[in-house]
MARGUKOL-35922 format. One record per residue (C-alpha): residue number from 1; residue in three letters; x negated, y, z negated. Coordinates in steps of 0.001 Angstrom, whole numbers, plus 500000, padded with zeros to 6 digits. Layout:
<rec NUM,"ALA",<X,Y,Z>>
...
This chain:
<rec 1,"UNK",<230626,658256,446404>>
<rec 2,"UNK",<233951,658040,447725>>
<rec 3,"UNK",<234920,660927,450352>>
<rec 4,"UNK",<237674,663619,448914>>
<rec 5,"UNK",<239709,663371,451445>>
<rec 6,"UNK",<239934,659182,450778>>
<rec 7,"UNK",<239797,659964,446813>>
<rec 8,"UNK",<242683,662012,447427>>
<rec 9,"UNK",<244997,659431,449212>>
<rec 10,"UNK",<243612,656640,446963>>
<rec 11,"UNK",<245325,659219,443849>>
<rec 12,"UNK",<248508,659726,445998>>
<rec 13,"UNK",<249302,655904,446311>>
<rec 14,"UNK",<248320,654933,443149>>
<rec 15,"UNK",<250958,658133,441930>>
<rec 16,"UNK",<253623,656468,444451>>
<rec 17,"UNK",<252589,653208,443337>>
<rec 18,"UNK",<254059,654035,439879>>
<rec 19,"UNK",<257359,655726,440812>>
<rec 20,"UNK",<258061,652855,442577>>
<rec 21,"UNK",<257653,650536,440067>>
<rec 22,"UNK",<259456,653408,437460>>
<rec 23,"UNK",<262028,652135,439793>>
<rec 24,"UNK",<262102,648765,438495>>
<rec 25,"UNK",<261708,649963,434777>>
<rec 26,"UNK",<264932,652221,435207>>
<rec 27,"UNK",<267084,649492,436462>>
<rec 28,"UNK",<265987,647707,432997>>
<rec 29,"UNK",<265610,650302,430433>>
<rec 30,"UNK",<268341,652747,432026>>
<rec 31,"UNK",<270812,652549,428587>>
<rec 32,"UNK",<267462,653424,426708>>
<rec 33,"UNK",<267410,657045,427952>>
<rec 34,"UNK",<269902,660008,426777>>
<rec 35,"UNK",<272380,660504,428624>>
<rec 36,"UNK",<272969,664305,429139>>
<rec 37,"UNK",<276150,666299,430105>>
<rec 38,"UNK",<276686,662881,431608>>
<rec 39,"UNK",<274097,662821,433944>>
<rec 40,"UNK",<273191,658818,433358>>
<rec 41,"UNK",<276509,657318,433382>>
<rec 42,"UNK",<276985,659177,437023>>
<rec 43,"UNK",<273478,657469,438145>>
<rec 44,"UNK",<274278,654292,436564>>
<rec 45,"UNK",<277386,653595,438218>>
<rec 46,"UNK",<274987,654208,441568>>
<rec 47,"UNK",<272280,651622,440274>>
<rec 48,"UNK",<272863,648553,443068>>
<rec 49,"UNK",<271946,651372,445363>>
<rec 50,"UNK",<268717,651813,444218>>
<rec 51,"UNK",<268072,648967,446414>>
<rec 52,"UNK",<267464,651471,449213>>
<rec 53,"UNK",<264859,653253,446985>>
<rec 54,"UNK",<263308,650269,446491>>
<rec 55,"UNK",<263607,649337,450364>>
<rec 56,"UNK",<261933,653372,451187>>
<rec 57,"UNK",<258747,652486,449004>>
<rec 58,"UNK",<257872,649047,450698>>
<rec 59,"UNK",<258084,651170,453969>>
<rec 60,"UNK",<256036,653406,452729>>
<rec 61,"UNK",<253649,650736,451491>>
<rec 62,"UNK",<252906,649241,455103>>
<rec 63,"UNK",<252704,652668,456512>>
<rec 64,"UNK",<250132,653883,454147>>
<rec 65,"UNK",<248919,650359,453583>>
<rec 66,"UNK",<248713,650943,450048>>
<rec 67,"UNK",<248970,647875,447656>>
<rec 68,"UNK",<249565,650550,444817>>
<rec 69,"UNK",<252594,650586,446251>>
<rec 70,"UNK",<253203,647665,447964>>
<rec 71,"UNK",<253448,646053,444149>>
<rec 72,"UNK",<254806,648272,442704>>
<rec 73,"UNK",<257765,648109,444931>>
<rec 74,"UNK",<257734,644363,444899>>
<rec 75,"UNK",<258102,644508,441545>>
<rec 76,"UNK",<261228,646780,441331>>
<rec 77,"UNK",<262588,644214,444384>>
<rec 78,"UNK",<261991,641596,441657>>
<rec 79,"UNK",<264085,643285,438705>>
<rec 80,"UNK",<266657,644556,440998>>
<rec 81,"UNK",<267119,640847,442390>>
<rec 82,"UNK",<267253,639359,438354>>
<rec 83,"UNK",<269592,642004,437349>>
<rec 84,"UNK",<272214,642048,440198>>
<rec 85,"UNK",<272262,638870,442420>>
<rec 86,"UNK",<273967,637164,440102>>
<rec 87,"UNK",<276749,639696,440321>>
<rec 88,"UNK",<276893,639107,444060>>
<rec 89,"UNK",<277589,635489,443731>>
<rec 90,"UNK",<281304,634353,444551>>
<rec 91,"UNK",<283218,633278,441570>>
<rec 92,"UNK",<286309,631277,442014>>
<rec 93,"UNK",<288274,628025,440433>>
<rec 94,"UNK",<290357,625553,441827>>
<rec 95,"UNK",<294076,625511,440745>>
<rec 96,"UNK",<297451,627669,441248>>
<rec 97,"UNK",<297430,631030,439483>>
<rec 98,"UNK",<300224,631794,436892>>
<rec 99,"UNK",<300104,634850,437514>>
<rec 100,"UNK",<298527,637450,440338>>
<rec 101,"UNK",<298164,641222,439755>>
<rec 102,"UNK",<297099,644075,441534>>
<rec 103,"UNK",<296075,647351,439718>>
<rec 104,"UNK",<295510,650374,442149>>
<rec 105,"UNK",<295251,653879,441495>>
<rec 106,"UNK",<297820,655635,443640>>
<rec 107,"UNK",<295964,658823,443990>>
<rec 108,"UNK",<298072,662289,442987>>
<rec 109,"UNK",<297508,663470,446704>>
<rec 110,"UNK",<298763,660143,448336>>
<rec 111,"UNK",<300590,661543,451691>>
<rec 112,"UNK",<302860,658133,451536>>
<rec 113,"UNK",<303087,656433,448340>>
<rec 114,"UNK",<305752,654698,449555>>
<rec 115,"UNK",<303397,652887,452474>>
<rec 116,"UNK",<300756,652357,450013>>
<rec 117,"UNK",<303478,650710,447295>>
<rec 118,"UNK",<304823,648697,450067>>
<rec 119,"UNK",<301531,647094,451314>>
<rec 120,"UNK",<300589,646300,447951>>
<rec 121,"UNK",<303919,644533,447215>>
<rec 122,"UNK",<303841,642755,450494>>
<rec 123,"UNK",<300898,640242,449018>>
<rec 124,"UNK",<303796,639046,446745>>
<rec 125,"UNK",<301991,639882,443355>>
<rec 126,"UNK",<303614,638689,440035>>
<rec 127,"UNK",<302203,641928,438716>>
<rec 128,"UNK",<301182,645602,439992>>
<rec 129,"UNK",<299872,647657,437842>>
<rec 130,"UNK",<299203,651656,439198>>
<rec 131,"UNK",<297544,654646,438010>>
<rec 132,"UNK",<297648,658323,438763>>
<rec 133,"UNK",<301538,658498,439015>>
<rec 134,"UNK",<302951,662164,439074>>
<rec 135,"UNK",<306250,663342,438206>>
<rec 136,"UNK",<306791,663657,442024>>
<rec 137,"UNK",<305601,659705,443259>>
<rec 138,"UNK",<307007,657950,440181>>
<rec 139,"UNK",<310585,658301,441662>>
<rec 140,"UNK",<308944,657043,445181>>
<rec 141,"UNK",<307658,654198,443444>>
<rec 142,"UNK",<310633,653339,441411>>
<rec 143,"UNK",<312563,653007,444822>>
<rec 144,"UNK",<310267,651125,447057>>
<rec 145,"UNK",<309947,648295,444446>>
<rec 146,"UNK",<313880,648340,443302>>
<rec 147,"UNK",<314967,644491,443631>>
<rec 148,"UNK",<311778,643426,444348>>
<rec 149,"UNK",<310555,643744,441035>>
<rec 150,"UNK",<313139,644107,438399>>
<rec 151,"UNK",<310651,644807,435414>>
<rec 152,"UNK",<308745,647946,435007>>
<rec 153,"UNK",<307100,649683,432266>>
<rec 154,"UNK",<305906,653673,432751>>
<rec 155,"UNK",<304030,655566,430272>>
<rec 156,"UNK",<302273,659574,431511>>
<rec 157,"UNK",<300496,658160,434452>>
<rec 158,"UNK",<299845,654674,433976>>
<rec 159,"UNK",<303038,652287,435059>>
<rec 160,"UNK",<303573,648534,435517>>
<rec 161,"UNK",<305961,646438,438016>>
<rec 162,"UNK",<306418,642834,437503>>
<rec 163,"UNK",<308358,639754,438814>>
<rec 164,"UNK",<308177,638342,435185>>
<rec 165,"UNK",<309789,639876,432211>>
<rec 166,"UNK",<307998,642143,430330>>
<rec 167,"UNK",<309007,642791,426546>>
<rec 168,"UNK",<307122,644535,423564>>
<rec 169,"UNK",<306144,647702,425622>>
<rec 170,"UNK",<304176,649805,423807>>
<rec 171,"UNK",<302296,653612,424913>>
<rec 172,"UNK",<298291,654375,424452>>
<rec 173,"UNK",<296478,657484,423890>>
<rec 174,"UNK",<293438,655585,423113>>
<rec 175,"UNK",<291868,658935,421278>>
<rec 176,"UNK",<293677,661428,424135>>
<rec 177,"UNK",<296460,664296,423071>>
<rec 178,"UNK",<298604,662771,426231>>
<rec 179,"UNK",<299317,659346,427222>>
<rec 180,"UNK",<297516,657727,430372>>
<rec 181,"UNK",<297440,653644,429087>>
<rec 182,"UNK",<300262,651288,428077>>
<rec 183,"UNK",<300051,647375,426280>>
<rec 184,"UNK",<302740,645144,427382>>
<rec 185,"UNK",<303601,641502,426975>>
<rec 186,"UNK",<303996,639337,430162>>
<rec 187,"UNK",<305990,636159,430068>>
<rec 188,"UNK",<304509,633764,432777>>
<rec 189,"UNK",<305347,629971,433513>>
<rec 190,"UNK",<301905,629423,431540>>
<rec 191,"UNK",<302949,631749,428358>>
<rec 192,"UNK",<302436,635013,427075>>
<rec 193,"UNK",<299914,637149,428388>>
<rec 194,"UNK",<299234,640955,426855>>
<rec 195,"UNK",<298415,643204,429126>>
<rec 196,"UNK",<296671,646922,429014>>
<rec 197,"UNK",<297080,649332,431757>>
<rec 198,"UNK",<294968,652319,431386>>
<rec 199,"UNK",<293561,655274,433301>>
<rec 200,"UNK",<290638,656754,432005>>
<rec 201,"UNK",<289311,659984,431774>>
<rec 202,"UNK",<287261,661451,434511>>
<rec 203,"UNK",<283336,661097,434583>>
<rec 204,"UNK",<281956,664501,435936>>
<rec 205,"UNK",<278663,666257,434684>>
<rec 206,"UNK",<279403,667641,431440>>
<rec 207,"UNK",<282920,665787,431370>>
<rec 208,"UNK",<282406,662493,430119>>
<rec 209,"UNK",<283231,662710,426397>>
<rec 210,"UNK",<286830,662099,426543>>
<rec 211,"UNK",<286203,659023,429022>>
<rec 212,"UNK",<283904,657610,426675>>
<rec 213,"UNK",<286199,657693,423508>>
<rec 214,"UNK",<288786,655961,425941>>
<rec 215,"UNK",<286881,653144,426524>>
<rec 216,"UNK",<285282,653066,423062>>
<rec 217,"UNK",<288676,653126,421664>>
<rec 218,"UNK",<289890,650530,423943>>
<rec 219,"UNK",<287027,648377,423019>>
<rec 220,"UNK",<288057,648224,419392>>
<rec 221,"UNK",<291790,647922,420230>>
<rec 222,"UNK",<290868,644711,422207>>
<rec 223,"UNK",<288378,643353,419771>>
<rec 224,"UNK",<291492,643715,417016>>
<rec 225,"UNK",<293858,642253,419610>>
<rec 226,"UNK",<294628,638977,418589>>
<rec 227,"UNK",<296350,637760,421847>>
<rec 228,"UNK",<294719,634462,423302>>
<rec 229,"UNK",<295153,635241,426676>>
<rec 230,"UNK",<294692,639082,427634>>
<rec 231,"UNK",<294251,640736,430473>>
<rec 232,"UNK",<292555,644827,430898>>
<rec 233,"UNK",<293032,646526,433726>>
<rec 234,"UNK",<293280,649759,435731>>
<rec 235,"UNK",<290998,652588,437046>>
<rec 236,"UNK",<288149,653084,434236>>
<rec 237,"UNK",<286340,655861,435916>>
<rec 238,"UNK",<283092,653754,435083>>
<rec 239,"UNK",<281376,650637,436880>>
<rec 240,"UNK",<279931,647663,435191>>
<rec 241,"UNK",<276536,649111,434931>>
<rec 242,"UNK",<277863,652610,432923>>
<rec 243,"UNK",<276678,652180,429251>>
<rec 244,"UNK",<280406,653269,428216>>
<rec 245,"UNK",<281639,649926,429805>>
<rec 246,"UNK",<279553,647473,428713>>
<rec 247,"UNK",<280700,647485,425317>>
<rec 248,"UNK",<284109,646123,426356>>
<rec 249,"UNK",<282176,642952,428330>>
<rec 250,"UNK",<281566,642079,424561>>
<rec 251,"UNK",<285128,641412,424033>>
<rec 252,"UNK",<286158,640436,427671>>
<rec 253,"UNK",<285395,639067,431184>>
<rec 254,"UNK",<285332,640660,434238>>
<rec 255,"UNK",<284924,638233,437230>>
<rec 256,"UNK",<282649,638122,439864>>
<rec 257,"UNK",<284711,638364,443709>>
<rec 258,"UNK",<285562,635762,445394>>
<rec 259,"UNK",<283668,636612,448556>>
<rec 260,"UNK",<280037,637859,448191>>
<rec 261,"UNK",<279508,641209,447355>>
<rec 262,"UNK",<280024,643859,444765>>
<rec 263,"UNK",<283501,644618,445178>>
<rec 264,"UNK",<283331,648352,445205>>
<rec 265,"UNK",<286615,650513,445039>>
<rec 266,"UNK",<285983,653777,445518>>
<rec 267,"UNK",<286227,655693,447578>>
<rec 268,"UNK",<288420,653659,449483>>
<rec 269,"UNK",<286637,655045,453121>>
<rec 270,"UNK",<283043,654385,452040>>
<rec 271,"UNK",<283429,652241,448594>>
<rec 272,"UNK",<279865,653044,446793>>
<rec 273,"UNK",<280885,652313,443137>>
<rec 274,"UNK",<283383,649896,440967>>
<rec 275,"UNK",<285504,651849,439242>>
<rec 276,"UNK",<288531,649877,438964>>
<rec 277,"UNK",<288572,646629,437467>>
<rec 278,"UNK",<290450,643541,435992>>
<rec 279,"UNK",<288982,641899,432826>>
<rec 280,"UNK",<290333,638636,431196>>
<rec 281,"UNK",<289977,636719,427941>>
<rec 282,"UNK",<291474,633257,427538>>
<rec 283,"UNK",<292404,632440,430816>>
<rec 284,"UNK",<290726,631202,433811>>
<rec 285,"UNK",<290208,632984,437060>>
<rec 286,"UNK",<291459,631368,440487>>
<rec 287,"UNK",<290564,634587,442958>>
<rec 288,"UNK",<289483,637866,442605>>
<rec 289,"UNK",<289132,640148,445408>>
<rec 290,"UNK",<289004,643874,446723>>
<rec 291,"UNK",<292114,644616,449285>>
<rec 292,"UNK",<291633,646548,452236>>
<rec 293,"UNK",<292427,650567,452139>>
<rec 294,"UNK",<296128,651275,452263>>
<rec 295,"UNK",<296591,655487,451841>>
<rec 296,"UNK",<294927,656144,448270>>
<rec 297,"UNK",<291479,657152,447523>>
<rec 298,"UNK",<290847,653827,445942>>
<rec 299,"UNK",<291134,650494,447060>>
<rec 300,"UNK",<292962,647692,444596>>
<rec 301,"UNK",<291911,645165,442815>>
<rec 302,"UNK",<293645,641384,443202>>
<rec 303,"UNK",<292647,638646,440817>>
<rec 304,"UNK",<294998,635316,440380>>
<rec 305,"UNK",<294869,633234,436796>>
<rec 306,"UNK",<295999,630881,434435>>
C-alpha cells in the first residue's frame, strides 16, 4: 500500500499535471468560454504570454519530477507552438511600396506632440494616420506637418495626413453617439486605395460593450465595402487573439512583421499586447514593422504596399 505522505504528492502532481495541460486547452478553446464584464477579451489579448505559464510548470515538473506534469506541460508547449509560431514568422515581399503609412495613437497626455509628430514624419511616410487627438494637440499637429503634408482629413479624434490627395472624406460613428473613425479615399501612383481610420472604444472590466459594437460594426462596413484595395487601421483597443477582432480577419489581412516577433504596441515602455494594427485587402505587403517609442503611450505601426 502506498505511504500517505507519497499518495498525497502522487494526487498533487497529477492535480498540477492537469492545470498545466488546462493551459494548453485554453489557448485552443479560449473563444468557447463567456466572456464576463470583459474579463476574456482582457486575458486574451495576454495569451502569447502564457508561454511563461507554460515555461513555470515544466520547472515545476523537474523539480518535483513529476511526469503528470512534465506532459502535461509539454503538451500546452505543443499548442502554444501550433497556434502562435506562425505569427512570429517574418513576412515581407520584394518590390517598391506605393504607398507607406504610419498610424499611431498620440496619447491625450503627450508632453510634446509636436516631437512625437515630427519623428513620425521624419521616416517620410506617404500616409500618417493618428488617434487620440484633443482639441488642444490637433492645432500642434496641424502646424508641425504644414507643407510637409498638404492633405489632411480630421474627424473627433481620429485624423489623417498624407503626401497624396485625399478626396471623398467621409466621418464614422460605427454604432457610437460621437465620432472617433473616418473613411477616406487615397490616390496613389498605383490607384485608389480607401482607407479607415478608427479609434476604438476602451477595453476595461465591465467596459467592453461599446468596443465590441465598434469593431462589429466595422466588420460589416468592410465586408459591404466594395473597394479592391483597402486598407484598416488605427488603435483597436484589441489584439489579434481578442474574439471581438477576429471577425474582421474574415474580411481582411493583417501582416505578420517584418522582423521576428509579435510586434506589440503598447505600452510603448514595456509593449505586452498588439493593440494597434494595419490590415489590408487587395494589395500586397512590402514591410511591416513596429517603430521605436517616440513620447506617446503607444508605439506606431509602419507597413509599405502596393
Amino acid at each position: 500500500m502506498m505511504p500517505a505522505r507519497r499518495r498525497a504528492a502522487f494526487s498533487a502532481n497529477a492535480c498540477l499535471g492537469l492545470v498545466a495541460l488546462a493551459v494548453g486547452a485554453l489557448l485552443l478553446w479560449h473563444r468557447a468560454i463567456p466572456d464576463v464584464e470583459g474579463v476574456m477579451g482582457l486575458l486574451e489579448s495576454v495569451l502569447p504570454w502564457f508561454a511563461l505559464v507554460i515555461l513555470f510548470f515544466g520547472v515545476l515538473a523537474a523539480v518535483r519530477r513529476s511526469a503528470f506534469i512534465g506532459v502535461g506541460a509539454l503538451v500546452s508547449a505543443i499548442v502554444w507552438a501550433a497556434v502562435f509560431v506562425p505569427q512570429l514568422m517574418p513576412e515581407e515581399n520584394s518590390g517598391r511600396a506605393s504607398v507607406t503609412v504610419i498610424s499611431e495613437n498620440l496619447d491625450a497626455g503627450n508632453g510634446d506632440p509636436a516631437a512625437t509628430v515630427r519623428a513620425i514624419a521624419d521616416r517620410h511616410p506617404d500616409v500618417i494616420a493618428l488617434q487620440e487627438l484633443t482639441s488642444a494637440t490637433s492645432p500642434v499637429v496641424v502646424k508641425a506637418l504644414e507643407g510637409r503634408y498638404p492633405h489632411h482629413v480630421l474627424v473627433g479624434t481620429v485624423g489623417v495626413w498624407s503626401t497624396l490627395p485625399l478626396t471623398g472624406e467621409q466621418s464614422l460613428t460605427l454604432g457610437l453617439g460621437w465620432k472617433r473613425a473616418l473613411r477616406v479615399d487615397v490616390v496613389t501612383r498605383a490607384g485608389v486605395v480607401r482607407l479607415y481610420s478608427l479609434h476604438a472604444a476602451s477595453l476595461r472590466p465591465g467596459e467592453f460593450r461599446q468596443r465590441d459594437e465598434m469593431l462589429d460594426n466595422l466588420g460589416r462596413t468592410l465586408r459591404a465595402d466594395d473597394a479592391k484595395r483597402l486598407i484598416a487601421l488605427g488603435d483597436f483597443n484589441a489584439a489579434s487573439t481578442d474574439r471581438a477582432f477576429t471577425e474582421l480577419l474574415s474580411t481582411v489581412h493583417e501582416p505578420h512583421t517584418s522582423s521576428f516577433g509579435f510586434g506589440f504596441t503598447w505600452p510603448a515602455a514595456l509593449p505586452v499586447a498588439r493593440v494597434d494594427h494595419v490590415l489590408e485587402r487587395g494589395l500586397t505587403v512590402v514591410s511591416s514593422r513596429v517603430l521605436p517609442a517616440n513620447g506617446s503611450d503607444h508605439r506606431g505601426i509602419e507597413v509599405g504596399l502596393r
